[in-house]
Residue frames as qw, qx, qy, qz and C-alpha x, y, z in Angstrom:
[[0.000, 0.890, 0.457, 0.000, 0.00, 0.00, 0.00],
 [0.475, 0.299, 0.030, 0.827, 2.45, 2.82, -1.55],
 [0.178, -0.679, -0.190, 0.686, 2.20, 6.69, -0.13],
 [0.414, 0.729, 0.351, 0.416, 1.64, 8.90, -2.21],
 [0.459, -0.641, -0.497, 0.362, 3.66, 11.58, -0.92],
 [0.248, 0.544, 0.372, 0.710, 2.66, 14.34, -3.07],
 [0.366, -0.847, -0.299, -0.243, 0.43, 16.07, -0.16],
 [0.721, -0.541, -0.028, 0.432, 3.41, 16.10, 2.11],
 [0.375, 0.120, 0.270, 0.879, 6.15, 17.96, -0.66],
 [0.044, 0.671, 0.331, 0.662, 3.07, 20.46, -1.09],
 [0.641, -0.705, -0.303, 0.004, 2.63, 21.08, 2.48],
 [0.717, -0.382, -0.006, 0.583, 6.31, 21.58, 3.28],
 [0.278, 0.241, 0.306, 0.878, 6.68, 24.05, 0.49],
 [0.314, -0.681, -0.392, -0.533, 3.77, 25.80, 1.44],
 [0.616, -0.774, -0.083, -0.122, 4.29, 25.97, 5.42],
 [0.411, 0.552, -0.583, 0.431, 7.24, 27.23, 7.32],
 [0.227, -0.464, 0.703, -0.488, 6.12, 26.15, 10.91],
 [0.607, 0.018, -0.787, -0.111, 5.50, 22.68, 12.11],
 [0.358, -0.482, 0.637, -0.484, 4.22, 21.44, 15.59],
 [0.640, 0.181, -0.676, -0.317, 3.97, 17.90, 15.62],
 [0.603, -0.434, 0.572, -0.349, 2.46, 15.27, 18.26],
 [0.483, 0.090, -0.847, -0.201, 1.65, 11.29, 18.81],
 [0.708, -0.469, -0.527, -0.029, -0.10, 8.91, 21.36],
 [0.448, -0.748, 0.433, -0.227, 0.09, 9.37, 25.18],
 [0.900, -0.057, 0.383, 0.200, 2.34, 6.44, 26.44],
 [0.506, 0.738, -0.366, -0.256, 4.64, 7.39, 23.58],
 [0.970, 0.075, 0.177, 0.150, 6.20, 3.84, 22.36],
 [0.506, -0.199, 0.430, 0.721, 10.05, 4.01, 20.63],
 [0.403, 0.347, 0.630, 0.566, 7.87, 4.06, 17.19],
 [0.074, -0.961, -0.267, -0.019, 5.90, 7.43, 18.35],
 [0.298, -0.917, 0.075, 0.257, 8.97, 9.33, 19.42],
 [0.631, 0.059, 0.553, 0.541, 11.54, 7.77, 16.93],
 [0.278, 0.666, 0.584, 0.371, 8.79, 8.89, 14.23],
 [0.281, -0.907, -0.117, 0.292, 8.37, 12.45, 16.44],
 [0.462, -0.642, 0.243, 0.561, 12.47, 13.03, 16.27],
 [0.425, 0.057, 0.611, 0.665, 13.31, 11.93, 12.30],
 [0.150, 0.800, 0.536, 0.224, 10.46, 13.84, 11.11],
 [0.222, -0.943, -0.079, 0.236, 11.20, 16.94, 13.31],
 [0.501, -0.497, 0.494, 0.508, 15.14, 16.62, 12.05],
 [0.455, 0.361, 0.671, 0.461, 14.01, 16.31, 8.77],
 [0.265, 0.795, 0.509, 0.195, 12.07, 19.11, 8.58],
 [0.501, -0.703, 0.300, 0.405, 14.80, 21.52, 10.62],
 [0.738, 0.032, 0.557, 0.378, 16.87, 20.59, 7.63],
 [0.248, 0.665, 0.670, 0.216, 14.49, 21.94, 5.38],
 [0.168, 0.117, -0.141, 0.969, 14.69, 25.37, 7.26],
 [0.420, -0.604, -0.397, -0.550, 11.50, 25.07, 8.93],
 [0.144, -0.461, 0.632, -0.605, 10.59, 25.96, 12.29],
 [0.683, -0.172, -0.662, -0.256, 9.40, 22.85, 13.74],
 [0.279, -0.273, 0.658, -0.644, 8.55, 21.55, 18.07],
 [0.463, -0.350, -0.789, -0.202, 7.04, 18.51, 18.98],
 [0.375, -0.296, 0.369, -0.798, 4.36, 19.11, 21.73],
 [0.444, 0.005, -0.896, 0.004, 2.88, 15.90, 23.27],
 [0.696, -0.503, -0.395, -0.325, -0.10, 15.03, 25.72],
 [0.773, -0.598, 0.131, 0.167, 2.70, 13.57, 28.37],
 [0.173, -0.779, 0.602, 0.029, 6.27, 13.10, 29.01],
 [0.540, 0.335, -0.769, -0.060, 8.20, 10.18, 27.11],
 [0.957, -0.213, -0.186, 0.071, 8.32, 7.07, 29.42],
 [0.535, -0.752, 0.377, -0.078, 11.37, 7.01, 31.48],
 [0.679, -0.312, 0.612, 0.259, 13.19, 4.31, 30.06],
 [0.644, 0.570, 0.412, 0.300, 12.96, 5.66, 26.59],
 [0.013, 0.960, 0.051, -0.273, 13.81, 9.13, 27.22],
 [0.389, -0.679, 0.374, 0.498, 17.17, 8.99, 26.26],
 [0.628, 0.486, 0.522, 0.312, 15.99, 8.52, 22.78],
 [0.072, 0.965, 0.210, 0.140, 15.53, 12.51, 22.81],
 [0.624, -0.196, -0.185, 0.733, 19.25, 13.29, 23.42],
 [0.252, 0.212, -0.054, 0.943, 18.38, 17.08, 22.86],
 [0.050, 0.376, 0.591, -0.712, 15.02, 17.73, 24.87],
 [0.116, -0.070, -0.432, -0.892, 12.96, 18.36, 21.96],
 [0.410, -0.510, -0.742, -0.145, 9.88, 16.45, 23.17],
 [0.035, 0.043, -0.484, 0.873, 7.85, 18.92, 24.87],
 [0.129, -0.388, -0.897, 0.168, 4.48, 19.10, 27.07],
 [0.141, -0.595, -0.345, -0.712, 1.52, 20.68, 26.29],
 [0.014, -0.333, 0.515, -0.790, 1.04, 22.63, 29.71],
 [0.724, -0.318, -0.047, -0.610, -2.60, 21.43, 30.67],
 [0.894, 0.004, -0.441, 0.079, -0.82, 17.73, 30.95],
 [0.673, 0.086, -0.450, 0.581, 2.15, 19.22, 33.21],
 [0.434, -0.654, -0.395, 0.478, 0.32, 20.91, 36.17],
 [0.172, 0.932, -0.184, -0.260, 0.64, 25.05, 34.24],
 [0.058, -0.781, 0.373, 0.498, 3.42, 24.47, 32.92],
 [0.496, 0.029, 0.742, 0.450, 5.02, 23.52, 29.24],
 [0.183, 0.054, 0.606, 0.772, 3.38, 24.72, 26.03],
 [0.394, 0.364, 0.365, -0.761, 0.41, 26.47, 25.83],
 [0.546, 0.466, 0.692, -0.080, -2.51, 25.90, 23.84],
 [0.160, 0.952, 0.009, -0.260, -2.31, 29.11, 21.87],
 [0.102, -0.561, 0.663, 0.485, 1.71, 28.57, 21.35],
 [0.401, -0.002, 0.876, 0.268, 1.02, 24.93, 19.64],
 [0.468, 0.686, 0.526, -0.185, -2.16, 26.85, 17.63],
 [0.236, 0.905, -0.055, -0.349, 0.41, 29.22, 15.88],
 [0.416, -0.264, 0.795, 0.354, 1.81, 26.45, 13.83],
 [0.430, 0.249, -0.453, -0.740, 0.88, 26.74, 10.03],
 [0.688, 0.068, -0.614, -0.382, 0.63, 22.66, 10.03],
 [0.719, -0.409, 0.454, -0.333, -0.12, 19.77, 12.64],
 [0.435, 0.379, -0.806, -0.133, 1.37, 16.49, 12.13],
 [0.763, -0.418, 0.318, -0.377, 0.52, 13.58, 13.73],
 [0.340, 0.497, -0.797, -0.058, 2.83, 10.65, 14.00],
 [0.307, 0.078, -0.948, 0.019, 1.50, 6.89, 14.76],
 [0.219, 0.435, 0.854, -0.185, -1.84, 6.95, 15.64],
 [0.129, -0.236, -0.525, -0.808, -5.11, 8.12, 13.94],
 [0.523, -0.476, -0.704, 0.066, -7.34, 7.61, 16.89],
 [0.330, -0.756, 0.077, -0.559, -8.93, 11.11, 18.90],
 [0.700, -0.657, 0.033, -0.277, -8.93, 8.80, 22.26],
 [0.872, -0.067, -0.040, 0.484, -4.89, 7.63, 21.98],
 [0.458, 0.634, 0.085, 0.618, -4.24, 11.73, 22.00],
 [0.366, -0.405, -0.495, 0.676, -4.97, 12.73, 25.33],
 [0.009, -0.726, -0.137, 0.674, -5.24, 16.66, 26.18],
 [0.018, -0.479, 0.482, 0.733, -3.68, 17.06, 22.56],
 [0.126, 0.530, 0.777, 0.315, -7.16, 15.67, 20.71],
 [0.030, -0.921, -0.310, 0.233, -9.03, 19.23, 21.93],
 [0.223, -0.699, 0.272, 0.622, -5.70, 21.16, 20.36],
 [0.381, -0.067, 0.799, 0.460, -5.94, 19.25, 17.47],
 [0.127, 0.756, 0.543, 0.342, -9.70, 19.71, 16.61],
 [0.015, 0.964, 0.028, -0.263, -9.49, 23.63, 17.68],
 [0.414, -0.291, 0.354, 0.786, -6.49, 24.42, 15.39],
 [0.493, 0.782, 0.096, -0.369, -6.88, 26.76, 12.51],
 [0.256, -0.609, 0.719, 0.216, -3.95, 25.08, 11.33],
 [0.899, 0.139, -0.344, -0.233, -3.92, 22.03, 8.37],
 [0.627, -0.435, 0.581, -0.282, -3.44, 18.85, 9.74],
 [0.650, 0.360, -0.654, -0.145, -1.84, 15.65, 8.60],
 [0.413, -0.640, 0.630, -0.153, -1.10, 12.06, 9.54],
 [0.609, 0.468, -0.625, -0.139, 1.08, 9.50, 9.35],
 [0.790, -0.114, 0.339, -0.498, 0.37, 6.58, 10.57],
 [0.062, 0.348, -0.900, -0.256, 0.88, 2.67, 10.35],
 [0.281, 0.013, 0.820, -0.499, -2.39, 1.44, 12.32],
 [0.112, 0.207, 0.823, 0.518, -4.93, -0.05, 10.62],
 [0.290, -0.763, -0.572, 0.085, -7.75, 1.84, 13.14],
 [0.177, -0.056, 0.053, 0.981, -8.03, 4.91, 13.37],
 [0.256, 0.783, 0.415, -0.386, -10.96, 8.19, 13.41],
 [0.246, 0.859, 0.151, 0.423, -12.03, 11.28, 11.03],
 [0.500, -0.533, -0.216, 0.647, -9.14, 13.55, 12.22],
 [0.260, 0.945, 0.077, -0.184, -10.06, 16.07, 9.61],
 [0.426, -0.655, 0.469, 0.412, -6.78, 15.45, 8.66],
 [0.663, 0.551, -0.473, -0.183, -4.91, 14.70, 5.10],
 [0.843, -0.278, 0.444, -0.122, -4.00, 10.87, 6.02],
 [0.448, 0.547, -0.699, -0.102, -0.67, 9.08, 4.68],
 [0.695, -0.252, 0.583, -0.336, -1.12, 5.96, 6.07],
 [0.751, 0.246, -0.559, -0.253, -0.06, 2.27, 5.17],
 [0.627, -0.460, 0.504, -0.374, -1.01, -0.03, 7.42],
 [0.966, -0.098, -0.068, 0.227, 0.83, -3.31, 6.26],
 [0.340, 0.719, -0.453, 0.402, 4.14, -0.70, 6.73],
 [0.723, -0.179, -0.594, 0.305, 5.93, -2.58, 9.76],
 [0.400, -0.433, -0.248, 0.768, 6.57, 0.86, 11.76],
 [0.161, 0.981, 0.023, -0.104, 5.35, 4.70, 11.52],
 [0.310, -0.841, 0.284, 0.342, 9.23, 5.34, 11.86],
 [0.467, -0.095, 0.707, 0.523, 10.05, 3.30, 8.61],
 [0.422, 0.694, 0.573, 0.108, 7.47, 5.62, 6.83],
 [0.198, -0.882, 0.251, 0.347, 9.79, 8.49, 8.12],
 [0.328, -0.411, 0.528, 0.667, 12.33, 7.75, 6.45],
 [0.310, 0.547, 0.706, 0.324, 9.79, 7.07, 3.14],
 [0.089, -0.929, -0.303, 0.191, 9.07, 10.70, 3.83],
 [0.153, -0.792, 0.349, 0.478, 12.49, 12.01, 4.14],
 [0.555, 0.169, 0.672, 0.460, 12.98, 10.15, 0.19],
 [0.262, 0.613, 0.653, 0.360, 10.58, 11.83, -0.75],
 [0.173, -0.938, -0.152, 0.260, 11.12, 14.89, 0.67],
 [0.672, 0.573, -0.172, 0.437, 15.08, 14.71, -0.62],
 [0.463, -0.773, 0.282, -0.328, 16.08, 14.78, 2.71],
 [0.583, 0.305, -0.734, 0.168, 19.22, 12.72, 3.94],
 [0.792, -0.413, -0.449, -0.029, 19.55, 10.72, 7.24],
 [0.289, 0.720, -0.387, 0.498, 20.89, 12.60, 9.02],
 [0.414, 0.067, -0.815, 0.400, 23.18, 10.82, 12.45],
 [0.133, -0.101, 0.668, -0.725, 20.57, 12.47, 14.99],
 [0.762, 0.080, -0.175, -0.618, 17.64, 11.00, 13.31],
 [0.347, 0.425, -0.831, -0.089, 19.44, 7.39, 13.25],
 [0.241, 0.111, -0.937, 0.227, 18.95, 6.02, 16.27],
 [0.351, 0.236, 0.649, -0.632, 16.02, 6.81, 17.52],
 [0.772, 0.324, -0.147, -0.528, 14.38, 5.55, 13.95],
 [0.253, 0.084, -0.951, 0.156, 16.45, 2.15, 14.55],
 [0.020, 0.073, 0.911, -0.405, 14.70, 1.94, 17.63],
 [0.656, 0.213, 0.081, -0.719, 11.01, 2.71, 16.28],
 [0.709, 0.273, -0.521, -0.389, 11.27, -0.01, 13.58],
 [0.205, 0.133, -0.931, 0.272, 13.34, -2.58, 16.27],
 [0.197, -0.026, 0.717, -0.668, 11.28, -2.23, 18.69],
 [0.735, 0.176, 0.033, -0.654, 7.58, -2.13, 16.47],
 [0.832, 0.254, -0.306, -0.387, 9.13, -5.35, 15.08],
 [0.908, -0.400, 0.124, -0.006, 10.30, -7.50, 18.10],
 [0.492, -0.515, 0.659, 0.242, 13.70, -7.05, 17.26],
 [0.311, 0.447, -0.567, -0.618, 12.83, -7.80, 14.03],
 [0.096, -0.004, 0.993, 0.066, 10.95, -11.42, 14.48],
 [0.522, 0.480, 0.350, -0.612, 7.54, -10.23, 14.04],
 [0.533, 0.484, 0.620, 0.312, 5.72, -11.47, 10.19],
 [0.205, 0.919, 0.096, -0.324, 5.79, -7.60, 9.27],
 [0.251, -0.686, 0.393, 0.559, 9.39, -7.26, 8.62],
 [0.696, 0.713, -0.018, -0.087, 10.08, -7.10, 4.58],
 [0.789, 0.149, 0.041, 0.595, 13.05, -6.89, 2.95],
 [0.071, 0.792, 0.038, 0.606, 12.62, -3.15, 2.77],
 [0.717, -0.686, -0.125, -0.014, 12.85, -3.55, 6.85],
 [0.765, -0.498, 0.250, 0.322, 16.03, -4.50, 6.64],
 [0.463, 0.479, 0.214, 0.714, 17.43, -2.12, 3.65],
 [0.226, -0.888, -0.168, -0.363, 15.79, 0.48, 5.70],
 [0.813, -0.580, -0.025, 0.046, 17.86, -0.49, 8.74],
 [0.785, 0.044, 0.094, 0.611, 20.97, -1.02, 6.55],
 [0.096, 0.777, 0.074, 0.618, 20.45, 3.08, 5.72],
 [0.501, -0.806, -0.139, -0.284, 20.22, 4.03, 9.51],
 [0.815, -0.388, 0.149, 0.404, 23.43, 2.23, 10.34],
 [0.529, 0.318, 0.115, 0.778, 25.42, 3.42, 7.85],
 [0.143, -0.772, 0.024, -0.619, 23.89, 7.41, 9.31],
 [0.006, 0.597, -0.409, 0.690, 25.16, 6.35, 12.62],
 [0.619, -0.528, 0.211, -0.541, 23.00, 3.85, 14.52],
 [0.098, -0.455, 0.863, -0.197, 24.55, 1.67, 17.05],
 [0.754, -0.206, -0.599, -0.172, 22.20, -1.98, 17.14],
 [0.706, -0.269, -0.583, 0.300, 23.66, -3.24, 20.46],
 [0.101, -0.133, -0.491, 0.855, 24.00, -0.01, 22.34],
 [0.451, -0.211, -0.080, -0.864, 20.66, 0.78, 21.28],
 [0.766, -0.075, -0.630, -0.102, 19.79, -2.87, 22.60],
 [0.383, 0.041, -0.672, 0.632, 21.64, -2.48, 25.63],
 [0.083, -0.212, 0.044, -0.973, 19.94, 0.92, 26.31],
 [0.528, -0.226, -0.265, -0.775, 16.25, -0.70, 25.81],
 [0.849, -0.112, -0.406, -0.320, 16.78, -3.83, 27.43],
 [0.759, -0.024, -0.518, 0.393, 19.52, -4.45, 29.60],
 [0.038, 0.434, -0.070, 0.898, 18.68, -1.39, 31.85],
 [0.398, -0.397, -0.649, -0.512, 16.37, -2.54, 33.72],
 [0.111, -0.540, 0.433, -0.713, 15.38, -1.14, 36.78],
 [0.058, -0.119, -0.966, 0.221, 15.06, -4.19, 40.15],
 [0.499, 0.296, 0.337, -0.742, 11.05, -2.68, 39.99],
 [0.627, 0.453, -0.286, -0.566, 10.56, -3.88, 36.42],
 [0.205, 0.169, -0.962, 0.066, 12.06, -7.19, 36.88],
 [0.113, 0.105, 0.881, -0.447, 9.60, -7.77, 39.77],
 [0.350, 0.390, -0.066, -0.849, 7.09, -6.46, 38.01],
 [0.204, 0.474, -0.756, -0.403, 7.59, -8.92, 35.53],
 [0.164, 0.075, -0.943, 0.279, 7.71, -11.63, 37.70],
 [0.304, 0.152, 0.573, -0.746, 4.44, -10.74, 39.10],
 [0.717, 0.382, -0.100, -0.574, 2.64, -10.93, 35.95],
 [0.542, 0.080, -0.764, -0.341, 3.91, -13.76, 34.79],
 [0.027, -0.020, -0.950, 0.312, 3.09, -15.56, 38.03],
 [0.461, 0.300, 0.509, -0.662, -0.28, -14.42, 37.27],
 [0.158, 0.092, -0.884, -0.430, -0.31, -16.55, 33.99],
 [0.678, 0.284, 0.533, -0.419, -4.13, -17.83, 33.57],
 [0.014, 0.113, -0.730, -0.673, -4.89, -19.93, 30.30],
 [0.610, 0.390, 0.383, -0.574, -8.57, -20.29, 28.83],
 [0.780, 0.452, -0.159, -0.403, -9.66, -22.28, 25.95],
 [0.969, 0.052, 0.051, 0.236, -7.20, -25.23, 26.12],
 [0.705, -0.366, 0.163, 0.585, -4.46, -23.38, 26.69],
 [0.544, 0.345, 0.412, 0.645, -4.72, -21.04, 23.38],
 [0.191, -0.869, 0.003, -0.456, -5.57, -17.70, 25.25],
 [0.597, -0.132, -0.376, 0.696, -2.86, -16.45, 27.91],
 [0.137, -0.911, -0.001, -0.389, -3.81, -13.28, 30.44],
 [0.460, 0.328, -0.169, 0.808, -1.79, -11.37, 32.28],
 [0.240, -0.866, -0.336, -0.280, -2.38, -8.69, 34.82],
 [0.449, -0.019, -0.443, 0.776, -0.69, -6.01, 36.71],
 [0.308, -0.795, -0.465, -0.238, -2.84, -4.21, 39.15],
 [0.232, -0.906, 0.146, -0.322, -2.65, -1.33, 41.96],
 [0.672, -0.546, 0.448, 0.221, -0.50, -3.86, 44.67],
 [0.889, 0.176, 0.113, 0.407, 1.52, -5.00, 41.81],
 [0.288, 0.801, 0.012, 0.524, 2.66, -1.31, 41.03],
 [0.311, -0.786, 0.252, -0.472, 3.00, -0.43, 44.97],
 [0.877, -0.462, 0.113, -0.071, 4.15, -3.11, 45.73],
 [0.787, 0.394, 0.167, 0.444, 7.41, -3.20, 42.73],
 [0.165, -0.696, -0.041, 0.697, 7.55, 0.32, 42.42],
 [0.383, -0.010, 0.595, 0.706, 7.81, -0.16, 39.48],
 [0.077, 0.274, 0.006, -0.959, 6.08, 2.25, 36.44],
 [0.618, 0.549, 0.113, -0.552, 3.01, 2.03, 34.24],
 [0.388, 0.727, -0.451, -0.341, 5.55, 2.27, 31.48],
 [0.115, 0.521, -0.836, -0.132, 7.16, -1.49, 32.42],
 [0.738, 0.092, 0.646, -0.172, 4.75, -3.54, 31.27],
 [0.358, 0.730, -0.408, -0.415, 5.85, -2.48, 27.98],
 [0.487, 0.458, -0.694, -0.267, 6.51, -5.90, 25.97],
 [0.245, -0.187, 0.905, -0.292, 5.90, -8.34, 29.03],
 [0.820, 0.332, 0.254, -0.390, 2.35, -9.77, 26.43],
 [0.661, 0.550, -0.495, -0.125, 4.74, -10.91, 24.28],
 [0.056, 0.385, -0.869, 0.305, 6.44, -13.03, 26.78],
 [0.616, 0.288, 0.604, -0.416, 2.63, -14.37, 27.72],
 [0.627, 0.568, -0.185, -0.500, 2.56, -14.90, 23.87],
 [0.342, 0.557, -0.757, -0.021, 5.73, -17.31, 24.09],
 [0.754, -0.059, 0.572, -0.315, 3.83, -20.19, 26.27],
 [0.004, -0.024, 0.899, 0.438, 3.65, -23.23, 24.01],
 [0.005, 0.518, 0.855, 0.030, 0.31, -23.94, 22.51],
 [0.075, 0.635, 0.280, -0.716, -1.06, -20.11, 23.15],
 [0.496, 0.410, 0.491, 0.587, -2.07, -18.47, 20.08],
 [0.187, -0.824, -0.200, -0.496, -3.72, -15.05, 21.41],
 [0.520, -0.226, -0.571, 0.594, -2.20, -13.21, 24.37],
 [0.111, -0.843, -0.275, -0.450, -3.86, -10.55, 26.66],
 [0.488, -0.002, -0.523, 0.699, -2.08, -8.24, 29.14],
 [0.452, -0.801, -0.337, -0.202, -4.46, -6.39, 32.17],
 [0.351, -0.093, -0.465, 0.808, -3.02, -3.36, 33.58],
 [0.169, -0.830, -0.459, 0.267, -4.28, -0.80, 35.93],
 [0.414, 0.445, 0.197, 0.769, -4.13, 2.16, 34.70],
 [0.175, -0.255, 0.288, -0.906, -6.12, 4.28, 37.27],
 [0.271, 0.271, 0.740, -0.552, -9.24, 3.65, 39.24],
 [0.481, 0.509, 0.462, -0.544, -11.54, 2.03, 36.79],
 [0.394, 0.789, -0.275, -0.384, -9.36, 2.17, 34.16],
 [0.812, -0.336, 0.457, 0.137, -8.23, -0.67, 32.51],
 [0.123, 0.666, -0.585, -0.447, -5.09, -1.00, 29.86],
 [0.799, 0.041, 0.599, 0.034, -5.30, -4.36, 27.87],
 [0.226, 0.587, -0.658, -0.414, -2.51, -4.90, 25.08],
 [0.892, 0.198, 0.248, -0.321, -3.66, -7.91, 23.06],
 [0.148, 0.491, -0.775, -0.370, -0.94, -9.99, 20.56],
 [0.934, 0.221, 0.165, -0.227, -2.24, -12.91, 18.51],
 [0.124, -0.518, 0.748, 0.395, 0.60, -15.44, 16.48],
 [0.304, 0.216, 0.924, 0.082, -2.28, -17.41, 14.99],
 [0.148, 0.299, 0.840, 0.427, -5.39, -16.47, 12.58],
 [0.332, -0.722, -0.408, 0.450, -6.85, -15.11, 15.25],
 [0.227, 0.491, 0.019, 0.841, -7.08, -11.28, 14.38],
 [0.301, -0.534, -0.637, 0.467, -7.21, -9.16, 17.60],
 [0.082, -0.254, -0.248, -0.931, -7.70, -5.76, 15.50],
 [0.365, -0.455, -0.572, -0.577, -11.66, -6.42, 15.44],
 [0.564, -0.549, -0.534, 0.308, -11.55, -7.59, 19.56],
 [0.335, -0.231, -0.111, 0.907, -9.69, -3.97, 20.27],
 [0.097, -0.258, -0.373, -0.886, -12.01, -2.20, 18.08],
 [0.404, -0.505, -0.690, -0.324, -15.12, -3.74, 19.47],
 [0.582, -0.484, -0.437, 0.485, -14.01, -1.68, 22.83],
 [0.223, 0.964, 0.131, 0.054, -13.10, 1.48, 21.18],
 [0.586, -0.496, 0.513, 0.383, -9.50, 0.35, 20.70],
 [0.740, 0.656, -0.081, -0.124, -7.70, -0.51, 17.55],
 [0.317, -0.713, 0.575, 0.248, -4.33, -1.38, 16.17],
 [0.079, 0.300, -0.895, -0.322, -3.02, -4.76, 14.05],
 [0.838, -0.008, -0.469, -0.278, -4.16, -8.06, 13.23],
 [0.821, 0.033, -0.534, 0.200, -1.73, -9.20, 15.18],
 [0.388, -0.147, -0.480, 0.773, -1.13, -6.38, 17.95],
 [0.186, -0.661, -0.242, -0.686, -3.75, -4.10, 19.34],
 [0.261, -0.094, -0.606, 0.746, -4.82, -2.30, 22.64],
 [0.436, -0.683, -0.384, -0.442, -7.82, -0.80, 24.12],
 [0.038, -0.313, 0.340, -0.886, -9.04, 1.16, 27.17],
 [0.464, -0.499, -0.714, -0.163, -11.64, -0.56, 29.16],
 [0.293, -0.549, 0.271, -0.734, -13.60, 1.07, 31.93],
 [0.800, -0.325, -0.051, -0.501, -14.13, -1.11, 35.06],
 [0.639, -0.574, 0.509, -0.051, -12.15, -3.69, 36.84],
 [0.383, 0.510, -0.610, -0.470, -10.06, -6.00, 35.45],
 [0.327, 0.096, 0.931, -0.132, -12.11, -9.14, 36.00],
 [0.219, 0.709, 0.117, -0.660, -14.41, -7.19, 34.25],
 [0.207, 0.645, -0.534, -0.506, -11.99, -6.61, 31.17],
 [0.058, -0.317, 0.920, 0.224, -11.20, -10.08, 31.31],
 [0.549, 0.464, 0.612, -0.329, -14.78, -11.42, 30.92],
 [0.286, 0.727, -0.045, -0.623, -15.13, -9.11, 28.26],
 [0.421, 0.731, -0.484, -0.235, -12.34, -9.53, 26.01],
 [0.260, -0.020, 0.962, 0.077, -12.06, -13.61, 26.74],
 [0.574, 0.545, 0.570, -0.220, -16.16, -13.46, 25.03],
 [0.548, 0.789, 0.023, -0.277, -14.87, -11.34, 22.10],
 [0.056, 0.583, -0.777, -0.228, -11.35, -13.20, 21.48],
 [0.454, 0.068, 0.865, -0.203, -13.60, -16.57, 21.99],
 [0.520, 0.772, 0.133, -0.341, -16.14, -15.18, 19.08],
 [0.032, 0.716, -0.616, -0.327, -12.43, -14.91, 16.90],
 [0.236, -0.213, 0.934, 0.160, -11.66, -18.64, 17.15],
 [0.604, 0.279, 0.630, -0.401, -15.31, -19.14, 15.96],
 [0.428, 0.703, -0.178, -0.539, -15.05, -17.22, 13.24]]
């Protein structure tokens, strides 16, 4: 599903400021996508600022070696970016999601702009964001569409874009073992090294860091391993004591459904966190036929066939009812 990415070249030529956001929670592939884009356009001789809902995750920050990733002020207690500053950008971008309720505070900044709006985007779900939409959702990463962009823009890689578009694509594609990856995956990749990124310190960085909360963390959820259907559905859960009891953050449950995915015999995994009172997170990953897109959607979620997520209101016994009757409906299918 090619770009066309005629609307973009007219857009740059036509606008000299830029404020660009993405999802709360930003992932590698949101802020990767965030930095090369912003560095690209900078290039260009535009003024550009990302402005964002929240603050990176903690164990990603250091993706942002120059502080560019800033916070729209409603999100950061008065302070950070006003509404007003982020309205006196010519264009909006959006990078890796298409979905009002995955923007936070920065969905109300988005529909009140007088600004044109764009986005790019891998996810197959997604709203009307009034926006001009570049989207290909069998692309393996937003942050491998960046660089499609900067092609087409005639923009080189340049060394501070490198690594933190490595680690969008690594990371959107397990390290590369996921069914997405293409050849292009790994031409793309071969470009990014050669502009400077490191693989194994960027490996080290994401993985071998880990703080003695996130470990336990870990450890909790898996010990809270439940299978359903003969063994071909795996949940997960990390709840208020798990958090207070770890210390550990929101942010490190980050990949631990994929490790519930790696059971033998599973084909669908679901991970149940707390997210607040009432609020439940549930990251879904399928390795079988089984498409959890539709189950994520049917909640007012969205994402892959094979990887989606959703917001549920209400406990997470709750969730799990739920979204065991509409992953159970899947196998039927």
């Amino acid at each position: 599903m090619a770009i066309d990415w005629t609307p973009l070249r007219k857009l740059v030529a036509e606008c000299d400021s830029f404020a660009l956001t993405t999802h709360t929670r930003a992932d590698c592939d949101a802020i990767g996508s965030e930095l090369g884009l912003l560095f690209a356009l900078e290039s260009l001789g535009k003024r550009v600022r990302i402005v964002n809902a929240d603050a990176p995750p903690e164990h990603i920050r250091f993706l942002d070696v120059e502080g560019r990733i800033e916070v729209l002020a409603s999100s950061a207690g008065g302070e950070g970016v006003s509404v007003e500053e982020v309205h006196q950008a010519d264009a909006h971008i959006v990078c890796d999601t298409s979905a009002w309720g995955q923007l936070g505070a920065m969905a109300d900044v988005i529909r009140s702009t007088p600004a044109q709006r764009f986005v790019i985007d891998h996810h197959q779900s997604g709203d009307d964001l009034g926006a001009t939409v570049l989207k290909d959702d069998t692309a393996e990463a937003t942050g491998r569409l960046i660089v499609e962009a900067m092609d087409a823009l005639q923009v080189k890689i340049l060394p501070q874009s490198a690594a933190p578009l490595f680690a969008a694509i690594a990371t959107d594609t397990g390290w590369f073992r996921f069914p997405s990856v293409t050849p292009i995956t790994y031409r793309t990749i071969a470009r990014l090294m050669e502009a400077g990124a490191n693989p194994s310190e960027l490996f080290q960085q994401l993985y071998d860091r880990n703080t003695a909360g996130r470990v336990r963390l870990h450890g909790r959820i898996m010990e809270s391993l439940s299978l359903e259907l003969g063994g071909r559905v795996a949940f997960g859960q990390a709840t208020d004591e798990d958090f207070l009891a770890t210390g550990a953050a929101q942010a490190d449950t980050e990949d631990v459904v994929n490790r519930l995915l790696s059971v033998e015999g599973v084909e669908a995994a679901v991970l149940l966190a707390t997210m607040e009172p009432g609020l439940i997170k549930a990251s879904l990953r399928s390795r079988s036929l089984v498409d959890v897109r539709p189950v994520a959607e049917k909640f007012g979620g969205g994402g892959h066939a094979k990887a989606a997520g959703v917001r549920i209101r209400g406990t997470i016994a709750e969730a799990r009812a739920a979204l065991l009757a509409a992953i159970t409906d899947q196998f039927d299918v």
